[in-house]
PDB file of N, CA, C and O in Angstrom:
ATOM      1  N   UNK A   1      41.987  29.503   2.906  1.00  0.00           N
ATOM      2  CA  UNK A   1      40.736  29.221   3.568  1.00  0.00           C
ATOM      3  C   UNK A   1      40.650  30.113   4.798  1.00  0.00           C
ATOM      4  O   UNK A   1      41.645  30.504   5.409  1.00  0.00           O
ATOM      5  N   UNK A   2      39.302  30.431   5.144  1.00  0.00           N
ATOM      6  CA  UNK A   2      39.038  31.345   6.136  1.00  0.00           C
ATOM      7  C   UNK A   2      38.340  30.319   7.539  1.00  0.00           C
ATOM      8  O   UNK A   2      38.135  29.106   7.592  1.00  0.00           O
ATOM      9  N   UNK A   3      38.124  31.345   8.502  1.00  0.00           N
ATOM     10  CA  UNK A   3      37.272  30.794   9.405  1.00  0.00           C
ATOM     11  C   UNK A   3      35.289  30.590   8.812  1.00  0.00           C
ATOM     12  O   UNK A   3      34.442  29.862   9.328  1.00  0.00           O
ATOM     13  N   UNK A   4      35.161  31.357   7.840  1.00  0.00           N
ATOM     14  CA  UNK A   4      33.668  31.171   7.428  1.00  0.00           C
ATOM     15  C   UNK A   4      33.590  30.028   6.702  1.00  0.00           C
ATOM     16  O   UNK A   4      32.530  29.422   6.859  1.00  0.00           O
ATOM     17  N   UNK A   5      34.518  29.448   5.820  1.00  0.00           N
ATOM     18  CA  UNK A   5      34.417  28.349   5.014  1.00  0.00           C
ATOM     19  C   UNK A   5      34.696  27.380   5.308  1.00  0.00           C
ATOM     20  O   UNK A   5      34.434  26.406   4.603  1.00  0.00           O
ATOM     21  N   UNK A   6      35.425  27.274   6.625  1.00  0.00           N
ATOM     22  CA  UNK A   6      36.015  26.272   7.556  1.00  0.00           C
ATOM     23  C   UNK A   6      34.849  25.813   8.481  1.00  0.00           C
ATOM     24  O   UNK A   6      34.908  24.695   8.993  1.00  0.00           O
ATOM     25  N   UNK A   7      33.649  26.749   8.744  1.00  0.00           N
ATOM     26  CA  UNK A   7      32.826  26.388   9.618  1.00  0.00           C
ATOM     27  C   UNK A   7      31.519  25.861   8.247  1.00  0.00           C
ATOM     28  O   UNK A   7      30.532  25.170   8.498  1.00  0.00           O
ATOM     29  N   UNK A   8      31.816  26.313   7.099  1.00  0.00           N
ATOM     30  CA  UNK A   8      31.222  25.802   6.165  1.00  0.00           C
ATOM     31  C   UNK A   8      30.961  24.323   5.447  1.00  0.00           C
ATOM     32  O   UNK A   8      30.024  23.744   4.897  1.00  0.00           O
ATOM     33  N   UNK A   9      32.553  24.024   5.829  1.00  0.00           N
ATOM     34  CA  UNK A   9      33.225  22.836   5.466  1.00  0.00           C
ATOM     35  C   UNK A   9      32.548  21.818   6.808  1.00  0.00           C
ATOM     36  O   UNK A   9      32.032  20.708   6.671  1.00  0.00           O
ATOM     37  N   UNK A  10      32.649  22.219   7.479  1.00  0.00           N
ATOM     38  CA  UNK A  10      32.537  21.362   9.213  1.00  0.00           C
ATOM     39  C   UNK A  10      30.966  20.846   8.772  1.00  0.00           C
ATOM     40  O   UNK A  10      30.646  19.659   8.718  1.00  0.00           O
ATOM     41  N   UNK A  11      29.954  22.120   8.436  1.00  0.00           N
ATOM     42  CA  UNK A  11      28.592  21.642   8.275  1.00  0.00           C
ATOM     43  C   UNK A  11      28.565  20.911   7.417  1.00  0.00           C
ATOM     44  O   UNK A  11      28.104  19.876   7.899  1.00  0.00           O
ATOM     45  N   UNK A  12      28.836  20.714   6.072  1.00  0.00           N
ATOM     46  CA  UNK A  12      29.021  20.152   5.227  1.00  0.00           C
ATOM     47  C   UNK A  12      29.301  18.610   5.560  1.00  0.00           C
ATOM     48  O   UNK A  12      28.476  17.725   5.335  1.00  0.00           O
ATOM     49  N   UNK A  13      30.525  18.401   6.104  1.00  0.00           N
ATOM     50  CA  UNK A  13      31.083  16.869   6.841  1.00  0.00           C
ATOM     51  C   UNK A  13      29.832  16.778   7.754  1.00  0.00           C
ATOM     52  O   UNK A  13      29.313  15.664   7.702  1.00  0.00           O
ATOM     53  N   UNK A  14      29.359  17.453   8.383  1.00  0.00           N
ATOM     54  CA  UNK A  14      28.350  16.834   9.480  1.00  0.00           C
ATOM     55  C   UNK A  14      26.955  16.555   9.113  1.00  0.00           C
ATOM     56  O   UNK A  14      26.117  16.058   9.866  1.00  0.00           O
ATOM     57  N   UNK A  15      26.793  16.878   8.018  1.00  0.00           N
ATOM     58  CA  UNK A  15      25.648  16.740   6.946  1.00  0.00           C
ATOM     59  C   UNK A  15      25.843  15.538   5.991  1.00  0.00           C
ATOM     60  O   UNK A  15      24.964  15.001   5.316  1.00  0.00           O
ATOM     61  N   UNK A  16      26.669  15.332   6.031  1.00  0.00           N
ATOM     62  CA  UNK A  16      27.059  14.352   4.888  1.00  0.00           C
ATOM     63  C   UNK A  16      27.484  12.774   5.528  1.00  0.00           C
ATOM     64  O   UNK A  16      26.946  11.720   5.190  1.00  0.00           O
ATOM     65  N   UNK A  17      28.442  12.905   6.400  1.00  0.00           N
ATOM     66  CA  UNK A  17      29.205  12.013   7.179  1.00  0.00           C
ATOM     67  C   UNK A  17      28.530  12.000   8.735  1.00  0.00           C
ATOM     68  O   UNK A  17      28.731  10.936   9.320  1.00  0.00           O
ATOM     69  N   UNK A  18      27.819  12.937   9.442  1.00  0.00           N
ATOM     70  CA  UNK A  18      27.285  13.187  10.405  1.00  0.00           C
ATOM     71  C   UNK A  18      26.987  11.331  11.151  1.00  0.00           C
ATOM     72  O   UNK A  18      27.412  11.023  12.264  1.00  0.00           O
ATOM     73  N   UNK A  19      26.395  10.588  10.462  1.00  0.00           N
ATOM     74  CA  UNK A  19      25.122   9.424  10.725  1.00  0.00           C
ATOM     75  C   UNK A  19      25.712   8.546  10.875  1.00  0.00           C
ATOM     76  O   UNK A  19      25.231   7.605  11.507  1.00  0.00           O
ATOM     77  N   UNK A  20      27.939   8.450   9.976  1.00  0.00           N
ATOM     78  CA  UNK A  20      28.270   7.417  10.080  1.00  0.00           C
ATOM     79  C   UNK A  20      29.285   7.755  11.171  1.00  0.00           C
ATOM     80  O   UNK A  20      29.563   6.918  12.029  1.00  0.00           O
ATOM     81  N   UNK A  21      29.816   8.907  11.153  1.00  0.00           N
ATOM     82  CA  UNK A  21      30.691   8.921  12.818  1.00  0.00           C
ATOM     83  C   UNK A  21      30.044  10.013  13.309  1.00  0.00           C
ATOM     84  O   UNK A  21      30.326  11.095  12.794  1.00  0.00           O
ATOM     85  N   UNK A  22      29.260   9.981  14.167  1.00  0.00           N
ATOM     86  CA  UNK A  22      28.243  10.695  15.193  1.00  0.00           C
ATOM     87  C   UNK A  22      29.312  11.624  16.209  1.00  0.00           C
ATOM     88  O   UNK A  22      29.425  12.849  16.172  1.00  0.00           O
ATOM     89  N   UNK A  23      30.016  10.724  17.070  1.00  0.00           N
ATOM     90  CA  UNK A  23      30.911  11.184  17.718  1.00  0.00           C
ATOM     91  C   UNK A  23      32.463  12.615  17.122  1.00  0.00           C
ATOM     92  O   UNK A  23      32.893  13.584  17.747  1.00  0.00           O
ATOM     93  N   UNK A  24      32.794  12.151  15.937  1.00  0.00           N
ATOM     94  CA  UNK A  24      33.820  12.851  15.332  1.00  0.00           C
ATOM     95  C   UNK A  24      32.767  14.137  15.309  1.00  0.00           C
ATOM     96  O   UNK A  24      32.785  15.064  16.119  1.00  0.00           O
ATOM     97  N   UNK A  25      32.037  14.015  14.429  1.00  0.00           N
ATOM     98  CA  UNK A  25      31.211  15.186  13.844  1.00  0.00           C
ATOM     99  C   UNK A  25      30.658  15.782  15.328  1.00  0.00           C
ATOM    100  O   UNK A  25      31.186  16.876  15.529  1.00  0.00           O
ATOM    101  N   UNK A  26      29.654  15.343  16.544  1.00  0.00           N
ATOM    102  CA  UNK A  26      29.402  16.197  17.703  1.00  0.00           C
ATOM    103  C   UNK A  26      30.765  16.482  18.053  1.00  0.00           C
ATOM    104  O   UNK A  26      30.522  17.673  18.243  1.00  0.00           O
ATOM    105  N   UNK A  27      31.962  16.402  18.292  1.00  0.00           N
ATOM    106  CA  UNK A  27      32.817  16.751  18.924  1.00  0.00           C
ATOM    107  C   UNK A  27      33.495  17.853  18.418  1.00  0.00           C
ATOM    108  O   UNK A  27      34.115  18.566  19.207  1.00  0.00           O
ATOM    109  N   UNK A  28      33.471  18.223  16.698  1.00  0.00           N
ATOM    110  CA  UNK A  28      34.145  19.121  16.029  1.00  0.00           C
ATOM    111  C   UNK A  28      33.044  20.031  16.055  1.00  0.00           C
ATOM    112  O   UNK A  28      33.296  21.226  15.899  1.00  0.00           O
ATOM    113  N   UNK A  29      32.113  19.740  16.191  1.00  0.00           N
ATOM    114  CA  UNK A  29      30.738  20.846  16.381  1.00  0.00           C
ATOM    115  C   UNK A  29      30.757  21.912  17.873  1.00  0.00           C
ATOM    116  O   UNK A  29      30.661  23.116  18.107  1.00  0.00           O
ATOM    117  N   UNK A  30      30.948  20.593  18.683  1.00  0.00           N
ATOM    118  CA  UNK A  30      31.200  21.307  20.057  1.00  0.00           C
ATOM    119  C   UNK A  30      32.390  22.111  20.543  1.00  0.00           C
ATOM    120  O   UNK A  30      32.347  23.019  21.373  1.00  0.00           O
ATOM    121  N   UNK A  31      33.373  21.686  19.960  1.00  0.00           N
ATOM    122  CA  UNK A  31      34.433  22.415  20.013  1.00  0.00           C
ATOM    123  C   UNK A  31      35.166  23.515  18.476  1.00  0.00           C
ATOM    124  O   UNK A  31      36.302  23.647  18.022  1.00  0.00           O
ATOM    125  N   UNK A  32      34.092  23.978  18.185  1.00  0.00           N
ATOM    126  CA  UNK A  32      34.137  24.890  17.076  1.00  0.00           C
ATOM    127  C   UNK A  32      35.079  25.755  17.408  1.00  0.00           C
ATOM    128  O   UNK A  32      36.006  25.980  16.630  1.00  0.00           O
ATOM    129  N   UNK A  33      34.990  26.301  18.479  1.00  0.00           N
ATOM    130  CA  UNK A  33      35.062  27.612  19.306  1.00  0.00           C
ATOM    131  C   UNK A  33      36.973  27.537  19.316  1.00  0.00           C
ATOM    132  O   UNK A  33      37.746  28.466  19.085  1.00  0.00           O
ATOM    133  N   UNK A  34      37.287  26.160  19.654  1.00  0.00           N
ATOM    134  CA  UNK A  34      38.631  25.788  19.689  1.00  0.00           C
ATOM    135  C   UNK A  34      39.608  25.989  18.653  1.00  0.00           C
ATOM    136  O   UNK A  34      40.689  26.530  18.421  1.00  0.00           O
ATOM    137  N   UNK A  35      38.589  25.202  18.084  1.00  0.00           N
ATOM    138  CA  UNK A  35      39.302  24.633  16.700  1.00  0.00           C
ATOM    139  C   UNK A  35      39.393  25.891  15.737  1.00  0.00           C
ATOM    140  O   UNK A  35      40.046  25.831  14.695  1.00  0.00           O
ATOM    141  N   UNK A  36      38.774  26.928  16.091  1.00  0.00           N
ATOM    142  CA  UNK A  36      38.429  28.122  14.859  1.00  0.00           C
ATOM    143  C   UNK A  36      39.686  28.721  15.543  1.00  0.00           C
ATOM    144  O   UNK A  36      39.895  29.797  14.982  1.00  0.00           O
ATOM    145  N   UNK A  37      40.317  28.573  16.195  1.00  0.00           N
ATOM    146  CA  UNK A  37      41.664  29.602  16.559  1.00  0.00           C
ATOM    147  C   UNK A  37      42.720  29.132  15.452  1.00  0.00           C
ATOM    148  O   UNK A  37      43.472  30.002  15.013  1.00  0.00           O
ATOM    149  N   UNK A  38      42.827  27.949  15.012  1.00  0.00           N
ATOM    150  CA  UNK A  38      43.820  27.401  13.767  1.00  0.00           C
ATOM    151  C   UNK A  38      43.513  28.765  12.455  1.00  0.00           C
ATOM    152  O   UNK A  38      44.419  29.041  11.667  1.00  0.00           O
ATOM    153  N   UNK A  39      42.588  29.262  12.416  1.00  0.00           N
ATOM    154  CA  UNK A  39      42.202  30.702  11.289  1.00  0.00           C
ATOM    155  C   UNK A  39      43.488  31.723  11.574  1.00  0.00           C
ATOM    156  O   UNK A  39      44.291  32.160  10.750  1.00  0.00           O
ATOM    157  N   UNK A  40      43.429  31.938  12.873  1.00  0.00           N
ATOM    158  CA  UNK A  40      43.734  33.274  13.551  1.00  0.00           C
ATOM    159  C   UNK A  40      45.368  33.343  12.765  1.00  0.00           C
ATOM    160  O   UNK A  40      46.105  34.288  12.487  1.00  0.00           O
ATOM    161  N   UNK A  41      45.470  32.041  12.607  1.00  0.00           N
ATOM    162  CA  UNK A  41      47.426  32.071  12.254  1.00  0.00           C
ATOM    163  C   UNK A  41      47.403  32.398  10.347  1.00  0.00           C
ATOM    164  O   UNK A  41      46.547  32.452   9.464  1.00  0.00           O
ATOM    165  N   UNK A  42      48.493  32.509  10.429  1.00  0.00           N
ATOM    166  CA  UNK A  42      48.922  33.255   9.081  1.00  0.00           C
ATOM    167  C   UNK A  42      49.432  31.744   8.762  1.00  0.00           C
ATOM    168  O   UNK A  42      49.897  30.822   9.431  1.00  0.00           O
ATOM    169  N   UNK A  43      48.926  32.085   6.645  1.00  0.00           N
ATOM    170  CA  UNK A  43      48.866  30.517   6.092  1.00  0.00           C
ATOM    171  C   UNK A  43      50.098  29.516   5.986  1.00  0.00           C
ATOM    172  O   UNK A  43      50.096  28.301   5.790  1.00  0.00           O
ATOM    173  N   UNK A  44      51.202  30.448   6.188  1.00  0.00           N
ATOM    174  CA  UNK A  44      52.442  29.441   6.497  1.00  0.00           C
ATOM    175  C   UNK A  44      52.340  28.910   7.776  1.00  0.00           C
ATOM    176  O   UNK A  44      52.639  27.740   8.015  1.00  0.00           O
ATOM    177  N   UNK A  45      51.881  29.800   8.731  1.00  0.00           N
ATOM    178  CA  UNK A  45      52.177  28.752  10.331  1.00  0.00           C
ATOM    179  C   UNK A  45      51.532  27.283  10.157  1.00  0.00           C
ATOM    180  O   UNK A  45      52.038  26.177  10.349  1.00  0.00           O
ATOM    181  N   UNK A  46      49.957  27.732   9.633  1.00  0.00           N
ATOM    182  CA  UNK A  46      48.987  26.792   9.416  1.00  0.00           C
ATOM    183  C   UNK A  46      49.475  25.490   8.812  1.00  0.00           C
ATOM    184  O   UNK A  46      49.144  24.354   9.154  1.00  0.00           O
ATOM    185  N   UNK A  47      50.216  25.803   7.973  1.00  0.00           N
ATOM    186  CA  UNK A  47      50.653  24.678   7.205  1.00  0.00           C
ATOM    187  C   UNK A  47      51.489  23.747   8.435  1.00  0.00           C
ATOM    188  O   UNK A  47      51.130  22.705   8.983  1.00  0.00           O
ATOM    189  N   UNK A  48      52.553  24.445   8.596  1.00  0.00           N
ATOM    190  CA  UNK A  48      53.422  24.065   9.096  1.00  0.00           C
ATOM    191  C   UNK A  48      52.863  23.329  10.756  1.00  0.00           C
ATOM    192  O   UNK A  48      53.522  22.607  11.505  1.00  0.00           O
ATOM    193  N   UNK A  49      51.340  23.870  10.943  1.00  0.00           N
ATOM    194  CA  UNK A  49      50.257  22.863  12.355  1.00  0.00           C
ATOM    195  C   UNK A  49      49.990  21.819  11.934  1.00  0.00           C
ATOM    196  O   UNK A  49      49.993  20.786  12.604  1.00  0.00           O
ATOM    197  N   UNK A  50      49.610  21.937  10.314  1.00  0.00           N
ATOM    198  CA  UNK A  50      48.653  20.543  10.081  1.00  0.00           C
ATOM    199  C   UNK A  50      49.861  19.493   9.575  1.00  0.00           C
ATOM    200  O   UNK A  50      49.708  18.274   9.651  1.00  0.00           O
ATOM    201  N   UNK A  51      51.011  20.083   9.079  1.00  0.00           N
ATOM    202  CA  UNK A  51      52.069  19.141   8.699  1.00  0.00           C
ATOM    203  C   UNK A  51      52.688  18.420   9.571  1.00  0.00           C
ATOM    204  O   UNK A  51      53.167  17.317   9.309  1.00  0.00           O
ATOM    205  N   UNK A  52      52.745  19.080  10.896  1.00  0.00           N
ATOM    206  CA  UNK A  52      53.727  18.219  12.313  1.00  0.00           C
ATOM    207  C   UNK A  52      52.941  16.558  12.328  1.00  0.00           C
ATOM    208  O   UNK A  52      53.726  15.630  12.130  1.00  0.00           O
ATOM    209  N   UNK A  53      51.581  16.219  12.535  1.00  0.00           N
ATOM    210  CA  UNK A  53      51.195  14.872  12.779  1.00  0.00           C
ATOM    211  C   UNK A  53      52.094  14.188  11.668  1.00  0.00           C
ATOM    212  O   UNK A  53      53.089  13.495  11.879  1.00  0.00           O
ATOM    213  N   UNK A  54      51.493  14.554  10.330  1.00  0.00           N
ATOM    214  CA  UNK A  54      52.997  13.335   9.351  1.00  0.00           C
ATOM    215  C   UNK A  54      54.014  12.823   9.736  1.00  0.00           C
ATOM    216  O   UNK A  54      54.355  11.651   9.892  1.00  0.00           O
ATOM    217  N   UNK A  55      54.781  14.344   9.975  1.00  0.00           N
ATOM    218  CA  UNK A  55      56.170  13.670  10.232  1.00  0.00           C
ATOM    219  C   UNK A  55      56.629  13.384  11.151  1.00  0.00           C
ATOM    220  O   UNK A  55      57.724  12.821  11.161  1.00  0.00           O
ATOM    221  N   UNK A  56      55.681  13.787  12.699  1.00  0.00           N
ATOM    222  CA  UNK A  56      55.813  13.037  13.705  1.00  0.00           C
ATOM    223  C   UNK A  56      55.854  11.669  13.587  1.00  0.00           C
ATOM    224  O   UNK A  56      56.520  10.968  14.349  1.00  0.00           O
ATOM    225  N   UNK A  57      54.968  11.102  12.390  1.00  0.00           N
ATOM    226  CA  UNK A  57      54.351  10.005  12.232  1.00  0.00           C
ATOM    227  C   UNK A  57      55.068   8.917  11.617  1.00  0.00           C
ATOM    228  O   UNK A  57      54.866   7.703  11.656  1.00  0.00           O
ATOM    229  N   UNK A  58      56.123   9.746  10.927  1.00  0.00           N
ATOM    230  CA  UNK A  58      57.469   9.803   9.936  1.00  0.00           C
ATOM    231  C   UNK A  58      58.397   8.996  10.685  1.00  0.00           C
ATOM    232  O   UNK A  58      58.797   7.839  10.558  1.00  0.00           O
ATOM    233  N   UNK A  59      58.719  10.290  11.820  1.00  0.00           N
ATOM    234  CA  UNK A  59      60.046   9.527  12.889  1.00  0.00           C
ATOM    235  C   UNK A  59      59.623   8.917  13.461  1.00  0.00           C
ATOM    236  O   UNK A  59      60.512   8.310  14.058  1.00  0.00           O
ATOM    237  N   UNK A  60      58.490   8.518  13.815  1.00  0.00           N
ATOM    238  CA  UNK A  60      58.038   7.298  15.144  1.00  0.00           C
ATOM    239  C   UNK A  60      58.621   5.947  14.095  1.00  0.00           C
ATOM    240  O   UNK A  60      59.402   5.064  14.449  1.00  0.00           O
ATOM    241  N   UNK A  61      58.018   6.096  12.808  1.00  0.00           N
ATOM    242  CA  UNK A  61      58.701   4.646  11.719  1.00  0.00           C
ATOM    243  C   UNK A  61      59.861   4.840  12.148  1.00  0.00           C
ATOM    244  O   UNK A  61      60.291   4.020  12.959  1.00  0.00           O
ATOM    245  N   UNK A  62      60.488   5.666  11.853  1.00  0.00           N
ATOM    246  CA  UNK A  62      61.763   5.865  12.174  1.00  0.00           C
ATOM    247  C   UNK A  62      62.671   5.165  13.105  1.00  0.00           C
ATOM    248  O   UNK A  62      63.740   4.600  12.870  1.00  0.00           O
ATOM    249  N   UNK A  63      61.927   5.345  14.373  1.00  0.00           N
ATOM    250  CA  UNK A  63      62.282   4.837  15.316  1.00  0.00           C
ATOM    251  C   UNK A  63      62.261   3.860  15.994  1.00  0.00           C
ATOM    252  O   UNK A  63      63.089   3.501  16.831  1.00  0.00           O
ATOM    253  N   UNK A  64      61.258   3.344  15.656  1.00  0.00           N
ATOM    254  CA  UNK A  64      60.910   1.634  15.471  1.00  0.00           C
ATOM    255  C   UNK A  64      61.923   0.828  14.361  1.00  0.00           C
ATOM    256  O   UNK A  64      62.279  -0.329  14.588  1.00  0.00           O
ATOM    257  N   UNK A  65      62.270   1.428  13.361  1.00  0.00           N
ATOM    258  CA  UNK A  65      63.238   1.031  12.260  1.00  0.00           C
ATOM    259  C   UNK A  65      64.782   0.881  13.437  1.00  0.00           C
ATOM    260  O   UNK A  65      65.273  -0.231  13.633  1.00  0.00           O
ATOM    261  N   UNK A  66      65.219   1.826  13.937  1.00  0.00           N
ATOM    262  CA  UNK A  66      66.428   2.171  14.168  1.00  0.00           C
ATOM    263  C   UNK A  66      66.486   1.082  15.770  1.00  0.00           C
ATOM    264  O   UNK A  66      67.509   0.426  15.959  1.00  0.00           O
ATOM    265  N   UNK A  67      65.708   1.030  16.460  1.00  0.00           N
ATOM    266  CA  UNK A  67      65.594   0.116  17.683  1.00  0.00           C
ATOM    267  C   UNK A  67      65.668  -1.193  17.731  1.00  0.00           C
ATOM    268  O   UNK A  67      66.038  -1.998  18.586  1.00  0.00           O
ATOM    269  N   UNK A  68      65.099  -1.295  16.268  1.00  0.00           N
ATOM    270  CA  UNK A  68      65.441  -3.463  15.665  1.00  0.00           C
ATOM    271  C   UNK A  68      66.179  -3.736  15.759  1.00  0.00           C
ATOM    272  O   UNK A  68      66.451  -4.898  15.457  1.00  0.00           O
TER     273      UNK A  68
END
Protein backbone atom coordinates (compact mmCIF):
# COMPACT_ATOMS: atom_id res chain seq x y z
CA UNK A 1 0.00 0.00 0.00
CA UNK A 2 1.00 3.50 -0.87
CA UNK A 3 0.39 6.94 0.51
CA UNK A 4 -2.42 7.54 -2.45
CA UNK A 5 -4.49 4.53 -1.43
CA UNK A 6 -4.02 5.11 2.15
CA UNK A 7 -5.52 8.58 1.76
CA UNK A 8 -8.04 6.65 -0.43
CA UNK A 9 -8.83 4.24 2.19
CA UNK A 10 -9.17 7.21 4.97
CA UNK A 11 -11.98 8.80 2.49
CA UNK A 12 -13.57 5.80 2.08
CA UNK A 13 -13.86 5.10 6.21
CA UNK A 14 -14.97 8.72 6.44
CA UNK A 15 -17.65 8.25 3.92
CA UNK A 16 -18.87 5.26 5.12
CA UNK A 17 -18.27 5.26 8.99
CA UNK A 18 -17.85 9.17 9.05
CA UNK A 19 -21.74 9.75 10.92
CA UNK A 20 -21.10 6.96 13.41
CA UNK A 21 -17.62 8.09 14.92
CA UNK A 22 -17.43 11.78 13.86
CA UNK A 23 -14.52 12.35 16.09
CA UNK A 24 -12.12 9.22 14.91
CA UNK A 25 -12.81 10.11 11.27
CA UNK A 26 -12.24 14.41 11.85
CA UNK A 27 -9.16 13.55 13.65
CA UNK A 28 -7.53 11.10 10.99
CA UNK A 29 -8.63 13.74 8.43
CA UNK A 30 -6.91 16.47 10.32
CA UNK A 31 -3.97 14.85 10.96
CA UNK A 32 -3.40 13.32 7.47
CA UNK A 33 -0.30 15.20 7.17
CA UNK A 34 1.05 13.02 10.28
CA UNK A 35 -0.14 10.01 9.77
CA UNK A 36 1.03 9.91 5.90
CA UNK A 37 4.74 9.75 7.23
CA UNK A 38 3.94 5.80 8.23
CA UNK A 39 4.28 5.57 3.82
CA UNK A 40 7.71 7.10 3.91
CA UNK A 41 9.06 3.68 5.72
CA UNK A 42 9.94 0.62 3.82
CA UNK A 43 7.20 -2.35 4.10
CA UNK A 44 9.06 -4.34 6.69
CA UNK A 45 9.56 -1.35 9.15
CA UNK A 46 5.79 -0.72 8.61
CA UNK A 47 4.88 -3.91 9.65
CA UNK A 48 6.94 -4.16 12.35
CA UNK A 49 4.93 -0.09 13.56
CA UNK A 50 1.62 -1.51 13.25
CA UNK A 51 2.63 -4.89 15.02
CA UNK A 52 4.23 -3.23 18.39
CA UNK A 53 0.40 -2.22 19.88
CA UNK A 54 -0.39 -6.31 19.90
CA UNK A 55 2.27 -7.35 21.57
CA UNK A 56 2.64 -4.58 23.75
CA UNK A 57 -0.82 -5.63 24.44
CA UNK A 58 0.51 -9.26 24.73
CA UNK A 59 2.98 -8.49 27.69
CA UNK A 60 0.79 -6.11 29.60
CA UNK A 61 -1.53 -9.81 29.91
CA UNK A 62 1.51 -10.91 30.66
CA UNK A 63 2.12 -8.99 33.34
CA UNK A 64 -0.90 -8.86 35.08
CA UNK A 65 -0.65 -12.86 34.80
CA UNK A 66 2.86 -12.91 36.46
CA UNK A 67 1.97 -10.17 39.46
CA UNK A 68 -1.11 -12.53 40.82
Amino acid sequence: MNEEIGYENLLSFEEKWGNKYPLAAKSWMDNWTNLSTFFEYEDQVRKIIYTTNPIEGMHCQIRKIIKS
